[in-house]
NUFIZA-521115 format. One record per residue (C-alpha): residue in three letters; x, y, z. Coordinates in steps of 0.1 Angstrom, whole numbers, padded with zeros to 4 digits, always signed. Each point is the difference from the previous one (the first is absolute). Layout:
! residues N
ALAXYZ
...
//
This chain:
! residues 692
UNK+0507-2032+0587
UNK+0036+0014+0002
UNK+0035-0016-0019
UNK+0035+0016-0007
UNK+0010+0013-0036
UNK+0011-0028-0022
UNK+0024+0014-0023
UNK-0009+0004-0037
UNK-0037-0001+0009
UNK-0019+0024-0013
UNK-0032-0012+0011
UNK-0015-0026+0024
UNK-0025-0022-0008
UNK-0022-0010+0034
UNK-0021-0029+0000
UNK-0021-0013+0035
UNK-0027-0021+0006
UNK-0019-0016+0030
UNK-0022-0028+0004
UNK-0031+0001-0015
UNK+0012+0027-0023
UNK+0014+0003-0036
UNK+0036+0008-0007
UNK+0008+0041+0000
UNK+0029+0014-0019
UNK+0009+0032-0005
UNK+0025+0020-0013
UNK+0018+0031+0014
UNK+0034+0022-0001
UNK-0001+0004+0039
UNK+0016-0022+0022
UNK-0032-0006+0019
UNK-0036-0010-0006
UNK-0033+0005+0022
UNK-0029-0024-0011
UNK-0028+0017-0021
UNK-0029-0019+0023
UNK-0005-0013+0029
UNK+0011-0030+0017
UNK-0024-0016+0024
UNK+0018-0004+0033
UNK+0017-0031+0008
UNK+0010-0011-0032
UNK+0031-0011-0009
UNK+0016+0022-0032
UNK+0028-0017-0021
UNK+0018+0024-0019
UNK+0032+0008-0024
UNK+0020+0021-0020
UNK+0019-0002-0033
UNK+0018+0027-0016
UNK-0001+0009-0036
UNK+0027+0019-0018
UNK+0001+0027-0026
UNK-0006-0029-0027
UNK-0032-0008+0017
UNK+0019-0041+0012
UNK-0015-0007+0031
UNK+0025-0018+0027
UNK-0005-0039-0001
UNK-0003+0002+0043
UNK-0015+0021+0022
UNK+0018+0025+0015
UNK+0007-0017+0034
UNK-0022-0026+0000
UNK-0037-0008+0002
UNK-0014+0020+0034
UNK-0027-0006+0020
UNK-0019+0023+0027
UNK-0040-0004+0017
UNK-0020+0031+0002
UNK-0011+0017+0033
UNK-0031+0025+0009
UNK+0016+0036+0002
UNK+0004+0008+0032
UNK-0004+0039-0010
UNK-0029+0020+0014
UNK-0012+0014-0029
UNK-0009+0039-0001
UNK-0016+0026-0023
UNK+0032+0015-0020
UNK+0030-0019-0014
UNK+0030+0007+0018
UNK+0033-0004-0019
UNK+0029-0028+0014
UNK+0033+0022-0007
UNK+0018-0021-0032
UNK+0029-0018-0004
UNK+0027+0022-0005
UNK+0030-0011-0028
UNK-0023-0018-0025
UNK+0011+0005-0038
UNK-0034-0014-0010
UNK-0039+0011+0011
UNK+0002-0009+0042
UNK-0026-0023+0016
UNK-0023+0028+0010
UNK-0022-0005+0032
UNK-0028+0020+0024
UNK-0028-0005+0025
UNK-0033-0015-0009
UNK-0029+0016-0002
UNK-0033-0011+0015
UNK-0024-0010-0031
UNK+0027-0003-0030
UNK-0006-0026-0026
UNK+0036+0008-0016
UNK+0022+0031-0004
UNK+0019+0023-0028
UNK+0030+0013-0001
UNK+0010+0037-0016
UNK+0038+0007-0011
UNK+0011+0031-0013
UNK+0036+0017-0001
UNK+0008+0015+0035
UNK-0010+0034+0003
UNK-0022+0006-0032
UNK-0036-0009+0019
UNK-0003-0020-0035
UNK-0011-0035+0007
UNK-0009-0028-0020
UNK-0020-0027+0009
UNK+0011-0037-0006
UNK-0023-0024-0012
UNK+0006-0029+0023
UNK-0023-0003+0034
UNK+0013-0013+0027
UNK-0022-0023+0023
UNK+0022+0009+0027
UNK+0012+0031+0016
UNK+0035-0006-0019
UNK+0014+0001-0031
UNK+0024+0005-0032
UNK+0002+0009-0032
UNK+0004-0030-0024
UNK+0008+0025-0031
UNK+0031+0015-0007
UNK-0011+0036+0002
UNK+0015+0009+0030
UNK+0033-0019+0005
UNK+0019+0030-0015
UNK+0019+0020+0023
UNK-0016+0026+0018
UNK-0019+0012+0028
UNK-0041-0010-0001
UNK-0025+0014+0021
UNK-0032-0032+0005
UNK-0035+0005+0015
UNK-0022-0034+0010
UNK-0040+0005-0009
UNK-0024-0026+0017
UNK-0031-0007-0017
UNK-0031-0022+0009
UNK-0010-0032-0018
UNK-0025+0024-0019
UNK+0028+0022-0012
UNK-0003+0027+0023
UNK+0029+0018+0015
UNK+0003+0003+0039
UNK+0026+0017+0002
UNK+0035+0008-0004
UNK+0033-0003+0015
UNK+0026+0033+0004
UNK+0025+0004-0030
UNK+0031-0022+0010
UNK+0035-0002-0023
UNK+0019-0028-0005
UNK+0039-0002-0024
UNK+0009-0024-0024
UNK+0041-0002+0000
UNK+0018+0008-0032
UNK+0020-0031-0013
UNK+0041+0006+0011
UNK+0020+0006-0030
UNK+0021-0024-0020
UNK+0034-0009+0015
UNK+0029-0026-0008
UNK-0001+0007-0035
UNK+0034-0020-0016
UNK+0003-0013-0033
UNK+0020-0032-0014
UNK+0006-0016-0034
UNK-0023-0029+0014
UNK-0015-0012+0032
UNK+0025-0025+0007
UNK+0027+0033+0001
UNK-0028+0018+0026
UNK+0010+0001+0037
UNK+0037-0011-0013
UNK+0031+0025-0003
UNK-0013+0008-0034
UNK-0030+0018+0005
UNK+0001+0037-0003
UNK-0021+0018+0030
UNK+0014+0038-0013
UNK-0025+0026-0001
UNK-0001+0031-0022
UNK+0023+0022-0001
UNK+0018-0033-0005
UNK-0003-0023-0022
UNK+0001-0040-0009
UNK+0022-0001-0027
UNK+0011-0020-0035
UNK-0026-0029+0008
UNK+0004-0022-0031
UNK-0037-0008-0002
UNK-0038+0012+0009
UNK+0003-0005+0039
UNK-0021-0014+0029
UNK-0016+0030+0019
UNK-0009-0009+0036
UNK-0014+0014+0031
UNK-0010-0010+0037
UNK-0042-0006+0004
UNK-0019+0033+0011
UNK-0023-0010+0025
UNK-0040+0003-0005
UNK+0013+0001-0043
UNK-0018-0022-0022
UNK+0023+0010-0028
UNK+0024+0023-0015
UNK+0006+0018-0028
UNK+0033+0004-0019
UNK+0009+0030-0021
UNK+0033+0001-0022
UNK+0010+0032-0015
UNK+0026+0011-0019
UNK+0005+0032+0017
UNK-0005+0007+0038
UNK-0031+0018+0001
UNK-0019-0025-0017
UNK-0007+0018-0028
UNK+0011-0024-0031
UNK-0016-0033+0011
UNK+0013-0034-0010
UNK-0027-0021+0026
UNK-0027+0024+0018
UNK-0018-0015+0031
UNK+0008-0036-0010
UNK-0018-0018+0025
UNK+0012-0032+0017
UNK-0008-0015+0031
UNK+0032-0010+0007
UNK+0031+0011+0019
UNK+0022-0007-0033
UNK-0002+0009-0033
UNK+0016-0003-0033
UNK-0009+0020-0031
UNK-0019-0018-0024
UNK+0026+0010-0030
UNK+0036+0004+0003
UNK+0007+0032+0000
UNK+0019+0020-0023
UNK+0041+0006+0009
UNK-0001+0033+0015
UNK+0018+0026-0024
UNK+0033+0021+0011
UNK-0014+0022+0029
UNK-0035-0010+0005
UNK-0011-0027+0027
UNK-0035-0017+0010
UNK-0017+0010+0031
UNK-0027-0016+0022
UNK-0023+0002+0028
UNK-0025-0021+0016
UNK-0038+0009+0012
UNK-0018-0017+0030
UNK-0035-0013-0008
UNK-0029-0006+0024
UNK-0022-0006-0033
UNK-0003+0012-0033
UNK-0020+0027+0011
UNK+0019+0010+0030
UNK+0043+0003-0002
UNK+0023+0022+0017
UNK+0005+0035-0019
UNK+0013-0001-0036
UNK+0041+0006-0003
UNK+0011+0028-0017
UNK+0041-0010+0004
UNK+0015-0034-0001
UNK+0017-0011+0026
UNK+0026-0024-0014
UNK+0020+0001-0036
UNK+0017-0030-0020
UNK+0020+0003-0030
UNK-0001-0031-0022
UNK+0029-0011-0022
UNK-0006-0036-0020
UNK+0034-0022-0009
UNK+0014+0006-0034
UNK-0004-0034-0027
UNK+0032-0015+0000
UNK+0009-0007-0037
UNK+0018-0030-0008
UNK+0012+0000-0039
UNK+0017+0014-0017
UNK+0022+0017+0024
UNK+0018+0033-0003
UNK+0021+0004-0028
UNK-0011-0034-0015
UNK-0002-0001-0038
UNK-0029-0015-0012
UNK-0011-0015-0035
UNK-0035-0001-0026
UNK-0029-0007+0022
UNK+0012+0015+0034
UNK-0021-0019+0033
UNK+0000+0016+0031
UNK-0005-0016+0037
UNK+0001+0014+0034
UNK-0012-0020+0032
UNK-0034-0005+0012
UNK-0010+0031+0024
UNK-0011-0021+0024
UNK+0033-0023+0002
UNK+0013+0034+0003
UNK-0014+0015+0031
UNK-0002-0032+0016
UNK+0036-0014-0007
UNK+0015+0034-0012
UNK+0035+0011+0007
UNK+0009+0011+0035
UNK-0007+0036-0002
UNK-0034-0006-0012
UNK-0028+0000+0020
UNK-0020-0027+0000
UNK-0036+0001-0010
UNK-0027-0023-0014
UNK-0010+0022-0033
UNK-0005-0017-0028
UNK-0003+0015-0032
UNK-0034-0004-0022
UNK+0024+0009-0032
UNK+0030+0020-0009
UNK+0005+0029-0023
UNK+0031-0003-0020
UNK+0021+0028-0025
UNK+0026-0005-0023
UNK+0018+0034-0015
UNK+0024+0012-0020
UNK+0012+0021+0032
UNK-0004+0001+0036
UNK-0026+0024+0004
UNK-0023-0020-0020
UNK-0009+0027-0028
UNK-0022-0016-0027
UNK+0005-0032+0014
UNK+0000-0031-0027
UNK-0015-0019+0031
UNK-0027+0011+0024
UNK-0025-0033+0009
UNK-0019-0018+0028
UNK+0010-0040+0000
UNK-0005-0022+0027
UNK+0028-0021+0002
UNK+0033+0001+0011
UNK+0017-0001-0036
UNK-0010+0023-0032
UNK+0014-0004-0034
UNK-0018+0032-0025
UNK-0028-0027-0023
UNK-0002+0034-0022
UNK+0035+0014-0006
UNK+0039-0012+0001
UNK+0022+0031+0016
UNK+0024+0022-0020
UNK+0039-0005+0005
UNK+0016+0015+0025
UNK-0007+0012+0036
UNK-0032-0012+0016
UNK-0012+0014+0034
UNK-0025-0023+0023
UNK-0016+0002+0031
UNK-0033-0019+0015
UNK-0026+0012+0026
UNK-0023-0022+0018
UNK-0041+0007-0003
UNK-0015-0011+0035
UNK-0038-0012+0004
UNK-0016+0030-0002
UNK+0020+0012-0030
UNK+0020+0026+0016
UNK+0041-0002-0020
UNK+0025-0004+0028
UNK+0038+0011-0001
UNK+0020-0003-0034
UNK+0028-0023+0004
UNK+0034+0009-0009
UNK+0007+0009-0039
UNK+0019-0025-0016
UNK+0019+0012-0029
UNK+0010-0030-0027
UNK+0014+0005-0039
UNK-0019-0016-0026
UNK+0024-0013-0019
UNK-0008-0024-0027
UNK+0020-0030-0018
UNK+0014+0013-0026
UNK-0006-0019-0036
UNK+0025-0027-0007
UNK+0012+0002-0041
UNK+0002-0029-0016
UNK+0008+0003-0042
UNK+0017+0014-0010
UNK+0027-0008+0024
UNK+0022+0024+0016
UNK+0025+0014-0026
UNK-0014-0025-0026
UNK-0002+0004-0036
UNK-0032+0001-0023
UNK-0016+0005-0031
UNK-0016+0031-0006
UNK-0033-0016+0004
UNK-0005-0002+0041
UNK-0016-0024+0021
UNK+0001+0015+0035
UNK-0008-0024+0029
UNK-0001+0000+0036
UNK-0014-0017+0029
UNK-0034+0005+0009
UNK-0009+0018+0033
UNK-0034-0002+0023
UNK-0025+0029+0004
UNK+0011+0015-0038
UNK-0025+0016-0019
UNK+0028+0007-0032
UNK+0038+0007+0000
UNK+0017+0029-0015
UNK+0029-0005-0021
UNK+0026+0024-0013
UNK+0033-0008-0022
UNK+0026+0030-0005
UNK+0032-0002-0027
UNK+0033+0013+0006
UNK+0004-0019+0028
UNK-0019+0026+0023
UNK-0001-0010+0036
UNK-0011+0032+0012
UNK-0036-0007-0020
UNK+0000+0039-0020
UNK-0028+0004-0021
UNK+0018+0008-0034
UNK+0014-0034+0002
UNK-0034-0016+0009
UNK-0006-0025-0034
UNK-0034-0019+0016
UNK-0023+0007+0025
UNK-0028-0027+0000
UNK-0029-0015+0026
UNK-0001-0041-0001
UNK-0028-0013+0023
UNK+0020-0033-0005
UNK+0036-0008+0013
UNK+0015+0003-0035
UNK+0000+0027-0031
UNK+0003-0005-0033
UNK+0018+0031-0018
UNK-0017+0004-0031
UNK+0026+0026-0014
UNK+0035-0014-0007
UNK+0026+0017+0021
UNK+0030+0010-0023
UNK+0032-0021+0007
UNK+0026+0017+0018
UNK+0032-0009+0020
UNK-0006+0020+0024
UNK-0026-0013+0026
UNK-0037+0007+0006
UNK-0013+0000+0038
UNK-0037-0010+0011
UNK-0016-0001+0033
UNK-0041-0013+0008
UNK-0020+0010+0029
UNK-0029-0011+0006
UNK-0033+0019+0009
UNK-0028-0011+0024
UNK-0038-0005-0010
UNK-0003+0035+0021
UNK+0030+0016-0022
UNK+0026-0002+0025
UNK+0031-0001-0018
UNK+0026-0022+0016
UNK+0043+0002+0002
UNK+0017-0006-0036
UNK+0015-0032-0004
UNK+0038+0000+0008
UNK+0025-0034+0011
UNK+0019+0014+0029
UNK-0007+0038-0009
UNK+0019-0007-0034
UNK-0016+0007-0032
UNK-0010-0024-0030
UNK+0012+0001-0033
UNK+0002-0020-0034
UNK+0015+0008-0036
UNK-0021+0001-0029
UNK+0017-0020-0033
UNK-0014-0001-0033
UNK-0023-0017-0014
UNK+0010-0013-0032
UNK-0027-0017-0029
UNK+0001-0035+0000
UNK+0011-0011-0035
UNK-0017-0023-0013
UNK+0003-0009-0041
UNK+0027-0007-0020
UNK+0019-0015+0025
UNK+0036+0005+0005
UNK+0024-0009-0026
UNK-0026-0010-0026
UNK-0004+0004-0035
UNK-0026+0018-0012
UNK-0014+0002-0034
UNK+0010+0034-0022
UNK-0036+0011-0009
UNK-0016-0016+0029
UNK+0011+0013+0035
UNK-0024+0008+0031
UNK+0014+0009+0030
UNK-0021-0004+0034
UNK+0003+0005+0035
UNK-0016+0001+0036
UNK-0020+0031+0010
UNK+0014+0022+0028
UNK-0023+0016+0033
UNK-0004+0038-0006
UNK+0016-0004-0036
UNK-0019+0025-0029
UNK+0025-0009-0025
UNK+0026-0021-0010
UNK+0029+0004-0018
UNK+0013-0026-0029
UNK+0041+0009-0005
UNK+0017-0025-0027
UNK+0036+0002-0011
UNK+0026-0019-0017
UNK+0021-0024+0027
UNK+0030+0017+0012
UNK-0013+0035-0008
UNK-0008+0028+0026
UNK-0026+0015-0021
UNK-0037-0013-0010
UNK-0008-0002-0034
UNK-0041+0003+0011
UNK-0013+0016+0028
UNK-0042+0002+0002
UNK-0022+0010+0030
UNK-0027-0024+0000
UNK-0033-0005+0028
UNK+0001-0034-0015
UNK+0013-0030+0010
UNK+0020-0011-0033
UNK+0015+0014-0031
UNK+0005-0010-0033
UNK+0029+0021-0020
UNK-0015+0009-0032
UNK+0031-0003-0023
UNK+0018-0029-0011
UNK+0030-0008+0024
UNK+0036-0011-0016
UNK+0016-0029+0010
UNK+0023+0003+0030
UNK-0003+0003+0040
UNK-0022+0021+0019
UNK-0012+0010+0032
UNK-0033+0010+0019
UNK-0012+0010+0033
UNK-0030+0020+0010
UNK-0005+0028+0026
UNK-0029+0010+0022
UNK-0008+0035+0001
UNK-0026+0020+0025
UNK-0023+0025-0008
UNK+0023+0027+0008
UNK+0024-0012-0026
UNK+0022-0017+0024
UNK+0022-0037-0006
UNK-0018-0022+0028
UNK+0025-0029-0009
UNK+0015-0014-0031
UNK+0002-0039-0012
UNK+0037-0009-0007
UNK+0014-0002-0034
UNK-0012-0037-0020
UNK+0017-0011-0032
UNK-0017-0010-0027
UNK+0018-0012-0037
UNK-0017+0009-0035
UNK+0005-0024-0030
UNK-0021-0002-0032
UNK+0031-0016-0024
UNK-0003-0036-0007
UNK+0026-0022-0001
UNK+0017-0013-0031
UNK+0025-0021-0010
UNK+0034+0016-0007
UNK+0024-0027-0011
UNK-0009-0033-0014
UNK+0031-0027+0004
UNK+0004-0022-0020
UNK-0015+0025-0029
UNK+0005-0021-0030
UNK+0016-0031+0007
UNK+0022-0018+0028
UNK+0011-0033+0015
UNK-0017-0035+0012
UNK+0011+0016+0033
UNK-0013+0035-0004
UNK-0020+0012+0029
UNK-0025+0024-0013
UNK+0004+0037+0015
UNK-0027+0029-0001
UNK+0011+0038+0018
UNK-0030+0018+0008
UNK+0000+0040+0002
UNK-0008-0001+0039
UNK-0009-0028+0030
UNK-0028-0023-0007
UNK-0024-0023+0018
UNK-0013-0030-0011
UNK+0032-0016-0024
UNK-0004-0037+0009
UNK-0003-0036-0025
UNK-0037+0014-0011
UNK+0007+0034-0011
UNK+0036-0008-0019
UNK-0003-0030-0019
UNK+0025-0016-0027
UNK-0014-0017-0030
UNK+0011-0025-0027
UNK-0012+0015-0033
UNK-0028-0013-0008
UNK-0011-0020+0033
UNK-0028+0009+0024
UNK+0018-0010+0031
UNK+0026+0018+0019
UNK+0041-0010+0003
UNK+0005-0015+0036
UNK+0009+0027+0015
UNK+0013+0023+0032
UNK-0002+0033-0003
UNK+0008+0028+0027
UNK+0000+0039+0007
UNK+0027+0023+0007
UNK-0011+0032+0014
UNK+0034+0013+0003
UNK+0004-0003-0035
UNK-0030+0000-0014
UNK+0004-0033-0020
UNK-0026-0029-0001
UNK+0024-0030-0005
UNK-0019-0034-0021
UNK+0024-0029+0006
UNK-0006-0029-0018
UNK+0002-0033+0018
UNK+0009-0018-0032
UNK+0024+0014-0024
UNK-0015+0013-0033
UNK-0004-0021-0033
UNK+0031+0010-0027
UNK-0018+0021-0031
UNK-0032+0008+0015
UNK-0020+0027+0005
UNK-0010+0011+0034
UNK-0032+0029+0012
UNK+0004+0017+0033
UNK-0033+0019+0017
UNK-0007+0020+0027
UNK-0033+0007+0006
UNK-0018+0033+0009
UNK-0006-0018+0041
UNK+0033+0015+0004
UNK-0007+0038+0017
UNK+0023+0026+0018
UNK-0009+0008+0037
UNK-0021+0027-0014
UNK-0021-0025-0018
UNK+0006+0008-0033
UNK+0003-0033-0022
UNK+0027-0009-0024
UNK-0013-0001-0029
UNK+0000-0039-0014
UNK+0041-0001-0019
UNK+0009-0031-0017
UNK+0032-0006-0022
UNK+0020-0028-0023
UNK+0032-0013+0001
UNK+0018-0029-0023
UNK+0029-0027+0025
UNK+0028-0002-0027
UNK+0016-0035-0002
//
């Protein structure tokens, strides 16, 4: 039973039967089969073949069909030695071997051994007729093979035995048509590349599609890829596939400045039995993957706080890339990004795996000033592709927007600094210079304080000056990146310090105040150790009484004269210096009481007499209760109207009746009569006689 090659088979599985028998199968790596027994004659034999592959998968059909064929009685005369049929000629597997019967054989044994040697080895299958193959793959290699046939009795016994005969099994051709694409829809199309070393295919964007035409009688092949062209430094070593087109299993690393991939394919009759190894590749590749395109932020772009970068989807680029791209289907598995503080990414701030399209650092916020990017795409098999192009942006920060004091505004010495609040702050530095210093010199330098909140309370009183302080805030990051000083326009801030002046608070202004009895108080002061109590007479440019005091009040220990005065207090640091002083407040001193300096009428006067009494100063209180005219010896008041004159001093009783002729008339004024001081007249009564 004879059939042609099927290609990719490494092996044939044979399977006959006749009536009245049980199915055969059998399995061989020639491309013929004789029957193991014998057939009586007559019968009809169905029979068929199915190849099976490298993988061991059988075909689904037989290899042209189901056949049929009805044995015959051998028409051969047999005789007493074997005589060898010459073999086919151009077989690349064992040959259907065949030779003369001989009178009284039961079956017969074959004898192979390497042409030449006189070595032979016997195979172990008998053969119920006088020909025969090899069903085993030990002699499909190559070569020249030198075969004896042996027939024995049903007992066993050799009769004899044929002459030595030789027979060649055909080395497989070697591999041609070798072209490689970027896929197999590019194979067979102006984009293949068919060069051969000393030339190569060059700048292929991804792994590619190696491909060859079929090597008659090869089962299979097997792909090497090296990285030099002797073979030496492996990448895949006899990869086997039973294919005519194969892709790497992993993408394969770009191929660095000067060095290329090279390949070669091996012919396959079965595992056992290829054509000789390679020692130089045939055909070279160098492989060159897109570049990421980055998206944002773009060249020269000045970014802020939490910087996010983006670039597109590898995939979106080699498929819908820019013109001058190659196209490809990579994708990428991740991509590697790296932020630095220059662009040959020394002690980068960056250097991660994500896999996404956009990154913003979870761990760190950026220093001002310039940052350097770039992305590279990680494919399946996590080999990095191409960097993209560095991007360089400036970090460059809001700057802190002051709020109070307001530009050139004017405080107290105690400062309330305030400004608005910014994201991603972990505190805010804060500095305030005098004499007006824009250019920020550190002899000028008067506070230098950390705030985690957008305001600072200065707990040490600046010292009022005309000439203006400056401040500036920056803030600083929760990684201690210190952002751009606050500025409106690039101008400077500045305010004036005043002073800050005690609040008086008792006597009040333009009192009286008791001779034996003053206390002066007041407001405290921020920053104030001491405070100093200044009292002179009104009008006069020098203090009678000057005390330090920490206190807030003082009470003069002498006994003060009647007269004017005035007071103010001053706040005064711990270095001895006036933080602000109160204005001057008037206060008057009076401990004289009032009396009664001219009685009128004194001794005697008219029915119409209105009574007259002159007091030493201004009184309160003079009314028809406190002055009172009485008729000697009555309990009840003269109708009366009496008045003040402050101008004059005179408390005026007029009588609304006129006095009774001869009699004898009391005046009083009581004690409820007082000064503005408070000090009481003391109670003043007189007489007087009305002459007829």
């Amino acid at each position: 039973m004879r059939w042609e090659p099927e290609d990719g088979a490494e092996k044939y599985k044979v399977t006959w039967t006749y009536e009245g028998a049980t199915t055969k199968s059998e399995i061989t790596y020639s491309t013929s089969y004789t029957p193991d027994l014998r057939i009586p004659v007559g019968k009809e034999v169905t029979w068929s073949v199915q190849a099976i592959n490298v993988n061991g998968d059988i075909s689904a059909f037989p290899i042209g069909g189901q056949r049929t064929f009805t044995t015959i009685a051998n028409p051969t005369t047999p005789g007493a030695t074997p005589v060898l049929d010459p073999p086919e000629t151009g077989a690349m597997r064992f040959p259907a071997l065949s030779w003369s019967p001989v009178e009284g054989a039961d079956y017969y044994k074959l004898r192979v051994g390497h042409a030449g040697t006189g070595i032979f080895t016997a195979l172990a299958q008998e053969h119920a007729y006088p020909a025969g193959t090899d069903i085993t793959e030990s002699f499909i290699r190559a070569g020249d093979w030198d075969y004896m046939v042996t027939a024995y009795t049903a007992g066993n016994s050799a009769i004899s035995t044929s002459g030595v005969g030789t027979f060649s099994v055909e080395p497989l051709s070697g591999v041609s048509g070798e072209r490689l694409a970027l896929s197999g829809l590019e194979l067979g199309t102006a984009d293949e590349c068919t060069e051969s070393l000393p030339q190569l295919c060059r700048s292929l964007t991804q792994t590619p599609v190696l491909d060859w035409d079929p090597v008659e009688g090869a089962s299979h092949y097997l792909v090497y890829v090296a990285r030099d062209e002797s073979l030496t430094n492996m990448i895949y070593e006899d990869y086997l596939t039973k294919n005519t087109r194969w892709t790497p299993t992993d993408q394969l690393p770009d191929s660095q400045a000067g060095q290329a991939y090279y390949w070669v394919v091996r012919a396959c009759k079965s595992k056992n039995a290829c054509a000789p190894d390679p020692t130089q590749a045939t055909h070279a590749f160098d492989k060159v993957s897109n570049p990421v395109e980055l998206t944002s932020p773009t060249e020269g772009e000045t970014v802020s706080d939490a910087v996010t970068f983006e670039w597109r989807d590898y995939l979106r680029t080699n498929v819908e890339g820019d013109d001058e791209l190659i196209h490809t289907t990579v994708e990428a598995a991740s991509y590697r990004i790296e932020v630095a503080n220059n662009s040959q990414f020394s002690s980068p701030y960056t250097f991660t795996v994500v896999d996404q399209t956009t990154f913003t650092a979870a761990n760190r916020l950026y220093p001002e000033g310039p940052l350097y990017w770039r992305v590279a795409a990680i494919d399946g098999t996590g080999h990095q592709l191409p960097w993209s192009n560095v991007v360089a942006v400036n970090k460059t920060s809001s700057p802190v927007v002051l709020q109070n004091p307001t530009d050139d505004g004017v405080t107290t010495g105690s400062l309330a600094l305030r400004w608005q609040s910014q994201p991603f702050v972990g505190s805010y530095q804060v500095e305030v210079y005098k004499n007006n210093d824009e250019n920020f010199s550190t002899a000028n330098r008067v506070l230098s304080a950390t705030s985690k909140m957008p305001a600072l309370s200065v707990v040490e009183p600046l010292p009022a000056s005309p000439t203006p302080y400056v401040w500036r805030v920056r803030k600083v990051d929760g990684y201690g990146n210190v952002g751009a000083w606050s500025s409106r326009d690039g101008d400077v801030w500045s305010f004036r310090v005043r002073s800050k002046a005690p609040r008086l608070v008792s006597p009040a202004d333009a009192v009286y105040i008791a001779p034996n009895a003053a206390l002066f108080t007041w407001k405290p002061v921020p920053g104030a150790s001491l405070y100093r109590y200044e009292r002179r007479l009104a009008g006069s440019s020098s203090s009678s009484e000057t005390i330090n005091t920490p206190a807030l009040a003082w009470a003069p220990s002498v006994y003060l004269s009647d007269g004017g005065r005035e007071w103010r207090v001053s706040a005064i640091d711990t270095d001895g210096n006036v933080i602000g002083s109160s204005p001057w407040r008037t206060f008057k001193v009076d401990g004289t009481a009032p009396t009664v300096v001219k009685k009128f009428p004194a001794s005697g006067g008219k029915p119409t007499t209105n009574v007259v009494a002159t007091l030493s100063e201004a009184v309160r209180g003079v009314d028809s209760g406190t002055m009172k005219l009485f008729l000697k010896g009555r309990q009840h008041p003269v109708s009366a109207q009496v008045s003040w004159d402050g101008g004059s001093k005179k408390a005026t009783l007029n009588p609304n009746n006129p006095l009774q002729a001869g009699k004898t008339y009391k005046v009083t004024l009581s004690n409820a009569i007082a000064d503005p001081a408070g000090n009481n007249l003391a109670a003043t009564s007189w007489e007087f006689r009305v002459r007829r």
